[in-house]
ChimeraX commands (.cxc) that place a marker at each C-alpha (Angstrom):
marker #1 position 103.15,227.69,-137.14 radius 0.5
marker #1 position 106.40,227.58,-135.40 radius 0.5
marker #1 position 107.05,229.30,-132.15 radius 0.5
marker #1 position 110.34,231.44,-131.24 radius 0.5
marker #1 position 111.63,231.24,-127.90 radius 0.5
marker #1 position 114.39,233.01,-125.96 radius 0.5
marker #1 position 116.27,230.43,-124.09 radius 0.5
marker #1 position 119.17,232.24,-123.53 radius 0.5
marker #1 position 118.97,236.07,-124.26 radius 0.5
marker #1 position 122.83,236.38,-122.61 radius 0.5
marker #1 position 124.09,234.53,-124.67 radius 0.5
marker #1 position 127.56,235.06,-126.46 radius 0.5
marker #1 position 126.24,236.43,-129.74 radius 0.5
marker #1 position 122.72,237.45,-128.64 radius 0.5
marker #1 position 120.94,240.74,-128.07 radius 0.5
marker #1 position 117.39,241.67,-126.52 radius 0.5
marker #1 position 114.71,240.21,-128.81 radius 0.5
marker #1 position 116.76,237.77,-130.93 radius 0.5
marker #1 position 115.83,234.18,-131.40 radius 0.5
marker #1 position 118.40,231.85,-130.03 radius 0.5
marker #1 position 116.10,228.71,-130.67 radius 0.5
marker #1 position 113.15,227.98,-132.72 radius 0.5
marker #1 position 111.04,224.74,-132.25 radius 0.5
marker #1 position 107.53,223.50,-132.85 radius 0.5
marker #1 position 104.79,223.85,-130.53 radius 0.5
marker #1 position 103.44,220.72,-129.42 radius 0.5
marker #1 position 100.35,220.43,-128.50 radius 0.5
marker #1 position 97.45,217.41,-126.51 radius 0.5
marker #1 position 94.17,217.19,-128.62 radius 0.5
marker #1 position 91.28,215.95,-126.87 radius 0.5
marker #1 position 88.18,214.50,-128.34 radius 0.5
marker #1 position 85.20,212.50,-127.38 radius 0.5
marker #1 position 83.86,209.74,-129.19 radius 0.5
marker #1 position 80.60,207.14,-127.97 radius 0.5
marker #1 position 82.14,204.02,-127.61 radius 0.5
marker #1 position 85.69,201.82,-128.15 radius 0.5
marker #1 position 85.54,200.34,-131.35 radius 0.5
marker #1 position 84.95,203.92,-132.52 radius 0.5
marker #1 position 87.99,205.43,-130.46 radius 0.5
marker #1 position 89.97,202.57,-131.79 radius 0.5
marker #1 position 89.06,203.32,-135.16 radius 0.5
marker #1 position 89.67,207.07,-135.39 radius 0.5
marker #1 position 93.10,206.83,-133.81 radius 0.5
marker #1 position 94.46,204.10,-136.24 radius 0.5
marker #1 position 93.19,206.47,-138.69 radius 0.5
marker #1 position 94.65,209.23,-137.04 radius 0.5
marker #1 position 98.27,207.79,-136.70 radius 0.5
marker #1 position 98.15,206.09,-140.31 radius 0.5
marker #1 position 97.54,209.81,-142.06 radius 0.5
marker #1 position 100.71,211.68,-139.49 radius 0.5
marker #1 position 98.31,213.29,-138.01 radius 0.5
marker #1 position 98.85,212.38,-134.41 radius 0.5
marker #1 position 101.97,210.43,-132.93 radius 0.5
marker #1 position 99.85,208.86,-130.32 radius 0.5
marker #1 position 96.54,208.20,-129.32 radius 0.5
marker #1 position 95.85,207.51,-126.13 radius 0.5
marker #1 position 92.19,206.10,-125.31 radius 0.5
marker #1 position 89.55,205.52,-122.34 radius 0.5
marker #1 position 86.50,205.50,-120.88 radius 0.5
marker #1 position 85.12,208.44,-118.99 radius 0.5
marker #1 position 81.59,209.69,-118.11 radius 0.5
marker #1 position 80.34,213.01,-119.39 radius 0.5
marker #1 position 77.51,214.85,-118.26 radius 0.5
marker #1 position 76.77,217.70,-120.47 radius 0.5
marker #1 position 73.54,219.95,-121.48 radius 0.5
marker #1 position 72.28,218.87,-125.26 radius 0.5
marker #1 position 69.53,220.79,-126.78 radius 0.5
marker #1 position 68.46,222.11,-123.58 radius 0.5
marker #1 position 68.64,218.82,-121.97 radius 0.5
marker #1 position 71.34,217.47,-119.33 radius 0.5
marker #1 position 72.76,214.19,-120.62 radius 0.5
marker #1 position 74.63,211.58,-119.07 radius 0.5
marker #1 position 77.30,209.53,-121.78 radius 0.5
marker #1 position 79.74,206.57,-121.42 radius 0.5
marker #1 position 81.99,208.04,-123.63 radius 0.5
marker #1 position 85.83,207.50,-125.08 radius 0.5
marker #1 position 88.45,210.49,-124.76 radius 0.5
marker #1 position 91.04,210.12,-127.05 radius 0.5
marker #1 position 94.47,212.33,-126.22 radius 0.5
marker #1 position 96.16,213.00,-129.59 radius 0.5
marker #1 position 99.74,213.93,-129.29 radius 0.5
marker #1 position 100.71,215.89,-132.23 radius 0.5
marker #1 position 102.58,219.77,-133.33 radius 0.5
marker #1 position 100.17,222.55,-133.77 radius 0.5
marker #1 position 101.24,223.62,-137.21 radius 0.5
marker #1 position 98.71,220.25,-137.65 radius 0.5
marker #1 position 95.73,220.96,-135.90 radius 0.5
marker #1 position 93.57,222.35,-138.84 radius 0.5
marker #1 position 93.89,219.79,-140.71 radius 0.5
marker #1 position 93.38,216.92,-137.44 radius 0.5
marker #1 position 90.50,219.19,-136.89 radius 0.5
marker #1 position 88.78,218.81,-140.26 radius 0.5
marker #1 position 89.44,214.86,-140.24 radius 0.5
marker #1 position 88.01,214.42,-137.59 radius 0.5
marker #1 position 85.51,216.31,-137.89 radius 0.5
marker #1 position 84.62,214.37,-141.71 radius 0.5
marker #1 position 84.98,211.25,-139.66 radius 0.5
marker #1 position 83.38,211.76,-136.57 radius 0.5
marker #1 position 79.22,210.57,-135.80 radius 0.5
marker #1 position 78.58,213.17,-133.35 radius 0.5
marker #1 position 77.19,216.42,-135.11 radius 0.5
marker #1 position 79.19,218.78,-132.89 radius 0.5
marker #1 position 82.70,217.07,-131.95 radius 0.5
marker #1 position 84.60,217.78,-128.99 radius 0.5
marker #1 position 87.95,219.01,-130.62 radius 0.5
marker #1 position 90.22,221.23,-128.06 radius 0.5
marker #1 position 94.50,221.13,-127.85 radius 0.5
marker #1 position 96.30,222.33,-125.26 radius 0.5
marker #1 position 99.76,223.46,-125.12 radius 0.5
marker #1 position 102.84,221.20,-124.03 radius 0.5
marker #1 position 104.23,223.91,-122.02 radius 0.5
marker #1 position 107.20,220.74,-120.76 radius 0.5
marker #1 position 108.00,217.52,-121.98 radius 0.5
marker #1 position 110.77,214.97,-121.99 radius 0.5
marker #1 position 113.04,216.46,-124.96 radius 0.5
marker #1 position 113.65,212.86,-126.85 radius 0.5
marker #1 position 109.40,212.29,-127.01 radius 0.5
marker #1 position 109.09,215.55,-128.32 radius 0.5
marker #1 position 111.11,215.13,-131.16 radius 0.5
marker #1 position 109.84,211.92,-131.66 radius 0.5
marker #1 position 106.09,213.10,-131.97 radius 0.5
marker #1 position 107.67,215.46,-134.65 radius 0.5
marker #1 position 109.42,212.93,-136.50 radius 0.5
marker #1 position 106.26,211.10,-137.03 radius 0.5
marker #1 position 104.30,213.44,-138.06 radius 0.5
marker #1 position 106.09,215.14,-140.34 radius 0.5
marker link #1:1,2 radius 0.2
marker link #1:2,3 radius 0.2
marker link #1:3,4 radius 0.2
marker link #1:4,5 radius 0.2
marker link #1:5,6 radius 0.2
marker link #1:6,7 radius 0.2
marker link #1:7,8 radius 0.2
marker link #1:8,9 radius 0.2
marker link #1:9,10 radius 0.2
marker link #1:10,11 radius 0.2
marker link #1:11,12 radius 0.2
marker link #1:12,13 radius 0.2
marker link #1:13,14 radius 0.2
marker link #1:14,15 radius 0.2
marker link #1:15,16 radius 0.2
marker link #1:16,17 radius 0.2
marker link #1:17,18 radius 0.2
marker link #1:18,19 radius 0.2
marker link #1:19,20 radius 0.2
marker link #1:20,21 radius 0.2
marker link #1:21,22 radius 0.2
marker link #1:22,23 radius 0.2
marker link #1:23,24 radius 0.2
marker link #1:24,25 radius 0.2
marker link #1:25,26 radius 0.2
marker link #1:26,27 radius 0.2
marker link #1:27,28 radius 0.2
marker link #1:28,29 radius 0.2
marker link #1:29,30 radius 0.2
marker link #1:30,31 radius 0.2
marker link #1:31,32 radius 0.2
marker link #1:32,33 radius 0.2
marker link #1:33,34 radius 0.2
marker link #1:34,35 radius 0.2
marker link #1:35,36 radius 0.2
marker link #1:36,37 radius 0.2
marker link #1:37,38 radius 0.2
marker link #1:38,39 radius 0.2
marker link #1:39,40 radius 0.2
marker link #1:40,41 radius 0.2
marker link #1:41,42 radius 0.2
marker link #1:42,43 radius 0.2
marker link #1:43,44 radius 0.2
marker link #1:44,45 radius 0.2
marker link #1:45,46 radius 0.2
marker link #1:46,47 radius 0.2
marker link #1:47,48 radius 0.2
marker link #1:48,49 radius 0.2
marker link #1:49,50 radius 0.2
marker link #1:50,51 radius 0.2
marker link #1:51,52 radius 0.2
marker link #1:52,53 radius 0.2
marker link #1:53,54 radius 0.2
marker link #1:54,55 radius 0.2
marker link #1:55,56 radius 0.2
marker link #1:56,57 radius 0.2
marker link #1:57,58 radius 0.2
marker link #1:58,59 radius 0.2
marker link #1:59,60 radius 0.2
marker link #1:60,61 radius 0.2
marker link #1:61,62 radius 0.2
marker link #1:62,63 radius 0.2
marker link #1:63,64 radius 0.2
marker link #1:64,65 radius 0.2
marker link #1:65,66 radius 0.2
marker link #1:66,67 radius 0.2
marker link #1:67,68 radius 0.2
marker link #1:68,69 radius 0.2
marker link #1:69,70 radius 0.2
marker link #1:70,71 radius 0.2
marker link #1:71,72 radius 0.2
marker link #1:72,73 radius 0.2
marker link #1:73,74 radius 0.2
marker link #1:74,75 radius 0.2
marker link #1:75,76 radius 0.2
marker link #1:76,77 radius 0.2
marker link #1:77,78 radius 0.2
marker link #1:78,79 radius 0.2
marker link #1:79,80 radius 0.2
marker link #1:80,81 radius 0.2
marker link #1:81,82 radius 0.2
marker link #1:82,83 radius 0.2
marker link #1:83,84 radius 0.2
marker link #1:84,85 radius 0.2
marker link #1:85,86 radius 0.2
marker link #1:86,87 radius 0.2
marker link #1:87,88 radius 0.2
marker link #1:88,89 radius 0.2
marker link #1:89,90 radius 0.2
marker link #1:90,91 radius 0.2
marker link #1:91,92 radius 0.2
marker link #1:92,93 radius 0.2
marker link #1:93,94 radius 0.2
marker link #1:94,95 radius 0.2
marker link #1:95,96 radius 0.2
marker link #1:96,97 radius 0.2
marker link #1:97,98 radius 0.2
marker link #1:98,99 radius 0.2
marker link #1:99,100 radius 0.2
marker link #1:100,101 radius 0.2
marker link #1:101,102 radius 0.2
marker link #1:102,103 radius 0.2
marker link #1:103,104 radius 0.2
marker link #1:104,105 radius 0.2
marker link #1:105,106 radius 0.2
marker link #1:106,107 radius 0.2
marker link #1:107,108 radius 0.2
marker link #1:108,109 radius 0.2
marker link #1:109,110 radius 0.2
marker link #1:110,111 radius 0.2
marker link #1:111,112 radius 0.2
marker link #1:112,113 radius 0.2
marker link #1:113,114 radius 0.2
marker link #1:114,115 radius 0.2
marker link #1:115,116 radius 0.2
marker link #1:116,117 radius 0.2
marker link #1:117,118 radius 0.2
marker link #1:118,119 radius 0.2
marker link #1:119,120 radius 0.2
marker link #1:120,121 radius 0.2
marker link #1:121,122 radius 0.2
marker link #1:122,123 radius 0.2
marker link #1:123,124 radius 0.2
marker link #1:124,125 radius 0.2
marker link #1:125,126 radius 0.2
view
């Protein structure tokens, strides 16, 4: 999916509505895995199929209610830096890939960003 923005709409040439610039949308992934050689192994997977430019990895504690029960988890959050036109199909890797029987797979937007790592995540994972 690629987004249209107005950056400009008084610009020489423009009118109300029209689409000076169109970009990507780039977008954070988060995801949860139980332990490092596991987040280590999913984001060299990750970066070797172009589906992420970037993983970021580390340890964090979760608390969380399973099956009616509050759990406590060392766990490994991986940030996945990647465009949103990809995020189906990081989603279904993942999800073929990852041990726990409901993943945690959530993006958020990259509303900013320094302009030269932004089009380097989309040179990668094009």
């Amino acid at each position: 999916m690629v987004e249209h923005r107005i950056l400009n709409p008084r610009a020489p040439g423009s009118s109300p509505g029209r689409c000076i610039l169109t970009e990507k949308m780039y977008i954070v992934v988060f995801c949860t895995v139980p332990g490092e050689e596991k987040a280590k192994e999913i984001s060299e997977k990750i970066v070797r199929e172009k589906l992420g430019a970037c993983v970021n990895y580390f340890k964090v504690n979760s608390i969380f209610e399973w099956k009616g029960k509050i759990e406590k988890e060392e766990e490994f959050l991986l940030i996945i830096k990647t465009v949103e036109e990809k995020f189906e199909k990081l989603k279904d890797f993942i999800s073929k890939i990852h041990p726990y029987e409901v993943p945690e797979i959530i993006s958020l937007k990259i509303e900013k960003g320094n302009e030269s790592y932004l089009k380097w995540i989309n040179k990668i994972v094009k």
